[in-house]
FITIRO-689187 format. One line per field, with one value per residue (C-alpha): y, z, x. Coordinates in pm, whole numbers, plus 50000, padded with zeros to 5 digits. Layout:
N
v <- Y_...
w <- Z_...
u <- X_...
END
This chain:
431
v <- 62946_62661_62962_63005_62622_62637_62891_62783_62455_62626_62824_62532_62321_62582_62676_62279_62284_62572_62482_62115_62334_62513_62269_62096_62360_62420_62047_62078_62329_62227_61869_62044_62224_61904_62070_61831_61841_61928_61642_61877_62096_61779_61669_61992_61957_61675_61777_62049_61839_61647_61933_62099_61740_61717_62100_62019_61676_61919_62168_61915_61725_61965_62288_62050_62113_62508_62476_62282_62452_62751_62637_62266_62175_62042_61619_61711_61907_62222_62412_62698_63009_63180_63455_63742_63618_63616_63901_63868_63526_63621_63909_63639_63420_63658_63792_63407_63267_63059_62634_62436_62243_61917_61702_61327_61323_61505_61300_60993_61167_61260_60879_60741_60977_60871_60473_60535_60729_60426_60170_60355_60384_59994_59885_60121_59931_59619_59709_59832_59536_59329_59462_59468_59114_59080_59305_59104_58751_58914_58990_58624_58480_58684_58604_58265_58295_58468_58197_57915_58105_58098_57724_57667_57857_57713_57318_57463_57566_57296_57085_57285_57203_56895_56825_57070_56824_56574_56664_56788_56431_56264_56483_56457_56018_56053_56288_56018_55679_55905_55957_55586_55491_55711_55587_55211_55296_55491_55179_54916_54800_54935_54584_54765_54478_54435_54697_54481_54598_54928_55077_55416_55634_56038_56250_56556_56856_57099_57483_57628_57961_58039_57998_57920_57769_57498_57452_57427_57116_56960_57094_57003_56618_56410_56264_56338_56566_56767_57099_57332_57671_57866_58189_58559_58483_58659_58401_58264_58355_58345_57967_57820_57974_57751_57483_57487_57575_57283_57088_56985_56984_57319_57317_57574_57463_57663_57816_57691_57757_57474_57339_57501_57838_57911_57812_58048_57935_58187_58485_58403_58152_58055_58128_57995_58316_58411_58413_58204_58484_58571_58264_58249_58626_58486_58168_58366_58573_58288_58095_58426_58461_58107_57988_57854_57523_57196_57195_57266_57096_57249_57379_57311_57344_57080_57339_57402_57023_56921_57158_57079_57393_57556_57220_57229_57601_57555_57239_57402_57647_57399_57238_57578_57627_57346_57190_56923_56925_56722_56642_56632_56452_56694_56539_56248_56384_56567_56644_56637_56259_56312_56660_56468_56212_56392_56661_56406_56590_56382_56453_56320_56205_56187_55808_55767_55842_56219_56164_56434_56435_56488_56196_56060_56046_55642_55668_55881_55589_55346_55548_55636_55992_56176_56014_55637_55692_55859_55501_55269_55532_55500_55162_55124_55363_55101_54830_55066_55143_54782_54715_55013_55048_55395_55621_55965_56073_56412_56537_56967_57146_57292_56918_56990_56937_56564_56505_56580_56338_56041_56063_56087_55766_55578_55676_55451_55143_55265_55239_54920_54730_54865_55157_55451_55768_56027_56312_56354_56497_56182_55932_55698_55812_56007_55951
w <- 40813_40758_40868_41198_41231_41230_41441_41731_41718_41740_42050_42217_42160_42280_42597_42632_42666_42802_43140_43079_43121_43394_43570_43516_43612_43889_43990_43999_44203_44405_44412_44446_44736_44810_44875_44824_44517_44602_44427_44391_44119_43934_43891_43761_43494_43369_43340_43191_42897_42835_42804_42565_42382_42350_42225_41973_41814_41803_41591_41372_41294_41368_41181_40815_40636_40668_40562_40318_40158_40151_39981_39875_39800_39419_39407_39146_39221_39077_38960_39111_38949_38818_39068_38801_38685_39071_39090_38784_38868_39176_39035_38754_39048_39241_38951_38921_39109_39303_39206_39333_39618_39674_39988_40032_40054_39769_39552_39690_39577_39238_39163_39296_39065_38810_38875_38898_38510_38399_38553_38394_38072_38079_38166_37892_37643_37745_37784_37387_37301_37456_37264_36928_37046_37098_36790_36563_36760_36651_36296_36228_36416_36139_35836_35957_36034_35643_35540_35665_35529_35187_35193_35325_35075_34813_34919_34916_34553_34451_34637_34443_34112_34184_34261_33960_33713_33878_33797_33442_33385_33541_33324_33012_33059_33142_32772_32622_32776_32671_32316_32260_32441_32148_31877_32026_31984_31631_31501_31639_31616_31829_31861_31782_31715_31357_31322_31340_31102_30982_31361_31295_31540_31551_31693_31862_31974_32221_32313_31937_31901_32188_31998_31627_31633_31816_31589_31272_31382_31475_31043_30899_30946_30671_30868_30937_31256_31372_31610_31807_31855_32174_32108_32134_32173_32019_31741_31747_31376_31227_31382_31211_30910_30927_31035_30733_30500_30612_30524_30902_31031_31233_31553_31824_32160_32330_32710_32967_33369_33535_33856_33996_34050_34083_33726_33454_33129_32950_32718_32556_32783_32855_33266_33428_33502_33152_33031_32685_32465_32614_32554_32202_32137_32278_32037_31756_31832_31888_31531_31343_31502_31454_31119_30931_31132_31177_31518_31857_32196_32510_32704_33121_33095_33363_33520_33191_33052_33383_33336_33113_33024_32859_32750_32532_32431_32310_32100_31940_31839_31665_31495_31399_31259_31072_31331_31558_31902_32089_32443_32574_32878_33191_33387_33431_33505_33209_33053_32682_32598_32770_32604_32266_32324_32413_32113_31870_31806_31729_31934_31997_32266_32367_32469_32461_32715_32726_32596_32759_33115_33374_33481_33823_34074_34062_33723_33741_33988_33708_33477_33202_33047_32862_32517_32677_32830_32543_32377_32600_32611_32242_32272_32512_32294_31990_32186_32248_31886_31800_32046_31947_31602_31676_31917_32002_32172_32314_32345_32328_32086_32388_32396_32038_32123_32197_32126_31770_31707_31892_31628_31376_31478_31559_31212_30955_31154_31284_30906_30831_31053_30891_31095_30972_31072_31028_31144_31405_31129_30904_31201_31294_31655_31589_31858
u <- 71450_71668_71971_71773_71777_72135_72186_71965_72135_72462_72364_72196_72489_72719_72557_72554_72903_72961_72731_72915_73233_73135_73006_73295_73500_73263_73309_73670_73719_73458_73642_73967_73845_73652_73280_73072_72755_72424_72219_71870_72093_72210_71864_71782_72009_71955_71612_71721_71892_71615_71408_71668_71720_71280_71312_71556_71363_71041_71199_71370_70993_70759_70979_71063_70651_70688_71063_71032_70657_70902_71192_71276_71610_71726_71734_72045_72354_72370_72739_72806_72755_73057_73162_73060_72715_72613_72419_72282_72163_72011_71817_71690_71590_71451_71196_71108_70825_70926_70866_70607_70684_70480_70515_70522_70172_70116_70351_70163_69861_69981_70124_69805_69545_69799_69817_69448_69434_69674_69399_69117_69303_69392_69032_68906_69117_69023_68632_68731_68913_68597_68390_68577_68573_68220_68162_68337_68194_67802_67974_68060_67727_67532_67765_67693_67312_67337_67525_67319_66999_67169_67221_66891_66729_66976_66836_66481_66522_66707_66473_66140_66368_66370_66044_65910_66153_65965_65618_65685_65860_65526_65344_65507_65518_65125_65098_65330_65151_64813_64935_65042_64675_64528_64749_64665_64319_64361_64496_64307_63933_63662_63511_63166_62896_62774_62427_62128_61871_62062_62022_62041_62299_62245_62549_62342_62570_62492_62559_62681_62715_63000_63308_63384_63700_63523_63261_63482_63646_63285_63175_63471_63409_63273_62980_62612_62600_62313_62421_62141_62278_62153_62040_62135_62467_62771_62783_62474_62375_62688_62744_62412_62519_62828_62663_62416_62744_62926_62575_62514_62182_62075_61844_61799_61913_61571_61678_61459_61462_61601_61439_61739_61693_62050_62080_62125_61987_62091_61955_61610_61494_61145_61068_60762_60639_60598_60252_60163_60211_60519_60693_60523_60722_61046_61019_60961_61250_61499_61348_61393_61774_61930_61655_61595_61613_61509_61331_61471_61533_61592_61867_61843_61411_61383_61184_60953_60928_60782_60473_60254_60108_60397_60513_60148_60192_60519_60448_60131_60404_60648_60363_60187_60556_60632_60939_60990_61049_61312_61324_61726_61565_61689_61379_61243_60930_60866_60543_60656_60471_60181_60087_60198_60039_59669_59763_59831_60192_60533_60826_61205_61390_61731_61739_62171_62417_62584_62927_63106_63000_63311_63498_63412_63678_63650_63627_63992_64129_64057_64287_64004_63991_63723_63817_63858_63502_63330_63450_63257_62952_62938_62957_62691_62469_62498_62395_62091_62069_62070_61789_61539_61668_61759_61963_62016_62309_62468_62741_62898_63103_63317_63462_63555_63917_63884_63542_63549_63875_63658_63389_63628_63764_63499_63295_63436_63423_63045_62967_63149_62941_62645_62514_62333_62479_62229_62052_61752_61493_61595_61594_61316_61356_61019_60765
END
């Protein structure tokens, strides 16, 4: 093609010069035989060269894209062949297909879908890098989160320490200033008044027969002490017979319903549905269980000692079996001196403070405890003795742990001063 260029160039320039020579020639002769031009065939011609020169610049931009999708040449010199490997060469060349040829446009193309593959790749990296970044960024915010937990949770135990030193510090300067209290008291007088006329004190102590170990420390004291012993209990029987071993008094502490319903009493209580005979059976049952004893008071009952019909069948019963009765005083309205009174029946009465009831919360603000207060109750309960010439106090064997260490104390300065510590069978107390 590019040959065929060539050539038509070649014969267009050449019949260019050749009607340029003839017309030359033409002109000269014409000249030399002076005819003169006719200007209609030099306009013609120089239409005709434009036309030739417009012919040519349309082959040489419109002919390039099919020469050069044919055949492009090499950017780099090649050598020439040797002379005998010609042939050979052109066969090779000729079995080859032939290379692709790519235009301007589609070099353009191909270095703009590759700037494009270089962008994508470069924003990839940096959407990668971002969010190694951002990756790493979270990574240290929760390392730091954990980290601030940890201390946090590090103050809050060190903080609990603290606070738990604290308390067991408070409590251990409360046993200390409680001990030294106690050893204060241990070694110092009671004050208790001198006994006026031998006034007779009884120690009575409730609910025996729950637990043993409690009872022991109440018999192994070397003082008068009477204990009732409810009934039908695990150790019920086996507590009166230490009580009577230890050469304490034994009573049964008698179940009775309470006003309040919601109370329990207990096993082998007297109800006030129970008809007479009934609560004869359960007396005899209780008696048999916990006897021999001395007599019996009762347990709750403020229901029972407030009517006056059991109150009378049940002291018929003591007398008809030889024991006393003695009211612990749950009601004020009970029954228990009137029936006496119109049978013609002794009785007891509780007429001392409990020792062991709870602490107040006033009585906590004032800084006593159960051992300070069972002090001034005891006190209090000799002024009563010394008054009445006898007095009957109350107090439990579960407060064995303190209780029993009070009465220790208090008994050999109780019988200094010239009180009778006895028992409520040997009292004068009797109604």
């Amino acid at each position: 093609m590019e040959s065929k260029k060539r050539n038509t160039k070649k014969s267009g320039t050449s019949k260019t010069k050749r009607t340029t020579k003839k017309s030359s020639g033409t002109s000269r002769a014409r000249k030399s035989k002076r005819v003169k031009l006719d200007h209609t065939k030099v306009l013609w011609f120089v239409i005709g060269i434009l036309i030739a020169a417009i012919i040519l610049l349309s082959v040489k931009f419109l002919l390039p894209k099919t020469a050069d999708s044919e055949v492009e040449k090499p950017k780099t010199p090649v050598e020439k062949p040797q002379a005998d490997n010609s042939k050979k060469d052109k066969d090779k060349n000729s079995s080859q297909p032939p290379e692709e040829v790519f235009t301007e446009e589609d070099k353009l193309s191909r270095d703009l879908e590759k700037f494009s593959l270089e962008a994508q790749k470069e924003k990839d990296a940096l959407d990668r890098q971002e969010a190694a970044e951002k990756a790493q960024k979270e990574k240290e915010k929760k390392a730091d989160e954990k980290k601030a937990l940890e201390e946090q949770k590090r103050k809050a135990a060190e903080a609990k320490a603290i606070e738990e030193q604290k308390k067991k510090e408070a409590e251990l300067n409360a046993l200390e200033e409680k001990k030294k209290q106690e050893q204060s008291q241990h070694s110092t007088s009671f004050n208790f008044p001198q006994a006026v006329n031998k006034a007779q004190i009884v120690f009575l102590l409730d609910d025996g027969g729950q637990n043993l170990s409690q009872l022991e420390k109440f018999t192994s004291l070397q003082m008068p002490l009477t204990i009732a012993v409810l009934p039908k209990l695990a150790h019920s029987k086996e507590c009166a017979q230490k009580i009577r071993s230890a050469g304490k008094e034994v009573m049964l502490h008698q179940p009775m319903q309470s006003v309040n319903d919601a109370v329990n009493p207990g096993p082998g209580a007297i109800k006030p549905d129970m008809s007479d005979s009934e609560i004869r059976a359960i007396l005899a049952q209780n008696f048999d269980e916990v006897g021999p004893i001395a007599g019996f008071n009762n347990h709750e009952g403020s229901a029972i000692t407030a009517d006056a019909h059991k109150m009378e069948v049940i002291m018929k019963y003591a007398s008809d079996n030889g024991v006393f009765f003695l009211d612990s005083r749950t009601n004020k309205d009970t029954q228990v001196p009137y029936v006496c009174n119109a049978l013609g029946y002794s009785y007891y009465e509780r007429n001392g403070l409990f020792l062991d009831n709870k602490l107040t919360q006033a009585e906590k603000d004032q800084g006593l405890t159960m051992r300070t207060k069972a002090i001034e109750l005891i006190r209090k309960n000799v002024d009563k003795a010394n008054k009445e010439g006898v007095v009957i106090m109350i107090g439990h064997v579960w407060s064995a742990d303190w209780l029993s260490q009070v009465l220790k104390d208090v008994y050999p300065e109780l019988k200094a001063k010239g009180y009778v510590i006895t028992t409520v069978s040997n009292c004068k107390g009797k109604k």
